[in-house]
C-alpha positions in Angstrom: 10.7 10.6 17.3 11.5 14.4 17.9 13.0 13.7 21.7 15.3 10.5 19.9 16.5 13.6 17.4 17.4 15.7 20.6 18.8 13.3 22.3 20.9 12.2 19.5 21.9 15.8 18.7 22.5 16.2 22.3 25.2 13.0 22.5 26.6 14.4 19.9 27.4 17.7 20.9 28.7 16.4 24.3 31.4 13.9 22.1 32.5 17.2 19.8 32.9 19.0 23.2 34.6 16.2 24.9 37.0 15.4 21.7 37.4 19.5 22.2 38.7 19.3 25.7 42.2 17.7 24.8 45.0 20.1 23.5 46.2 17.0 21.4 43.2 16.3 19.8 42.4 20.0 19.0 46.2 20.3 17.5 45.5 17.1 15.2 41.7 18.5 14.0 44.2 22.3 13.2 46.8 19.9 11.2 43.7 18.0 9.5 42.6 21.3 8.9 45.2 22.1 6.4 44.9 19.0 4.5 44.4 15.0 5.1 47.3 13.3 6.9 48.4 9.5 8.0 48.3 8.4 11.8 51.8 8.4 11.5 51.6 12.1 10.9 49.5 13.0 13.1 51.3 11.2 15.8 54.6 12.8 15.0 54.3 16.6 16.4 53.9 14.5 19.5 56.2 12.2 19.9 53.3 9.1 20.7 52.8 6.1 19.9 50.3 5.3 17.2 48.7 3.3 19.6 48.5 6.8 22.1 47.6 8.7 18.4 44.7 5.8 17.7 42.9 6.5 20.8 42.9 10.1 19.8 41.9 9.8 16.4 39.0 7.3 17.7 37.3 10.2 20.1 37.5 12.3 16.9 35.9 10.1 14.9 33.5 9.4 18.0 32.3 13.1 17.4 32.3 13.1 13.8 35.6 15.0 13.4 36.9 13.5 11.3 36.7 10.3 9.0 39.6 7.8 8.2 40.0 6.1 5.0 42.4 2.8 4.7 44.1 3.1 2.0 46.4 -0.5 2.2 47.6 -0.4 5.2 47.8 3.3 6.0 45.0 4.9 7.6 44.5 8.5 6.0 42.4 10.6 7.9 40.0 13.9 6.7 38.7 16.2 8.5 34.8 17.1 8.7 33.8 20.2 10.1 30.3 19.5 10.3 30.1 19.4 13.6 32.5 22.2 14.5 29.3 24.2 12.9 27.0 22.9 15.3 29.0 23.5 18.0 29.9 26.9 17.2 26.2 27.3 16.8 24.8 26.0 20.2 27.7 28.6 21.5 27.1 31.3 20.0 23.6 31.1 22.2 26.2 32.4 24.5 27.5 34.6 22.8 24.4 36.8 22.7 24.5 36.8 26.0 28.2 37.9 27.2 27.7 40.7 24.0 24.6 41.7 25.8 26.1 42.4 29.2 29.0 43.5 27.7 27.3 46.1 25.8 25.4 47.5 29.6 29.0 47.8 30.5 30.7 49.8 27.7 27.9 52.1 28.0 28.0 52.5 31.5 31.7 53.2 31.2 31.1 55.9 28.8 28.1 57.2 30.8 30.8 58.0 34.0 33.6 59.0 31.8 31.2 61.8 30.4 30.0 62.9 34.0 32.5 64.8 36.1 34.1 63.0 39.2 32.0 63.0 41.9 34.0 64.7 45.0 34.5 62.0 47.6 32.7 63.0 50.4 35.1 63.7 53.8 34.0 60.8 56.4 32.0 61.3 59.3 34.3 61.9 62.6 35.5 59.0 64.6 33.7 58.6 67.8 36.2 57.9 70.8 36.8 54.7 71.8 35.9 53.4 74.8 38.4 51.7 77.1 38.5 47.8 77.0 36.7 46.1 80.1 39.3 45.7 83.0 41.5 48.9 81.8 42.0 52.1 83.5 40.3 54.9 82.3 42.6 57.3 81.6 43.2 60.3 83.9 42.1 63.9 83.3 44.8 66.0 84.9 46.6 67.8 83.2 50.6 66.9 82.3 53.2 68.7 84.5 55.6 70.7 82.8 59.4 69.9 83.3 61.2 73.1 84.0 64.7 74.2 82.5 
């Protein structure tokens, strides 16, 4: 019974996160946001069919987004935030985390600001190189001056 409920809650996180993953389908959940509206709103700020809108408004109600109402023959759809919740909950998991490391960091930051520069140390002296197999070695006498 307990691993169905996981499962479930599981599905249904992946289908808020999927619905989440298209920029038109997070625009239409911000306009449900400020109140219910038609598919024929919805659709509009888009310039889709309400065919193209439908299929949208399906994978939000796939997640539990949102809920439609008929009303006639105008669907009128609502937003429901529930989910949003549990989603923001399972992320903020992460959250934790990236606060975490990002804490080691800020504190590392003002650990070397406090210090004083370390003086770069001068590097060690280049060893000659040696000539490349098949190349003369270069001669040791000394370069005749040209006179005046």
């Amino acid at each position: 019974m307990l691993n169905d409920m996981v499962e479930y809650e599981e599905h249904r996180l992946d289908a808020v996160f999927h619905a989440l993953g298209d920029l038109t389908r997070r625009r239409m959940l911000r306009q449900l946001a400020q109140g219910e509206r038609t598919v024929s709103q919805l659709a509009e700020p888009f310039q889709m069919s309400l065919a193209a809108a439908s299929k949208h408004i399906k994978a939000l109600e796939g997640a539990g987004l949102i809920r439609r109402e008929i009303q006639g023959r105008v669907h009128v759809c609502h937003l429901n935030a529930g989910p949003l919740s549990e989603a923001d909950e399972w992320l903020r998991g992460y959250e934790r985390f990236w606060n975490q490391g990002l804490d080691r960091l800020e504190a590392l930051l003002r650990h070397e600001s406090a210090s004083p520069p370390a003086r770069a140390a001068a590097p060690p002296p280049r060893k000659p190189r040696a000539p490349a197999r098949g190349t003369p070695a270069p001669s040791p006498t000394k370069r005749k001056r040209s006179s005046p």
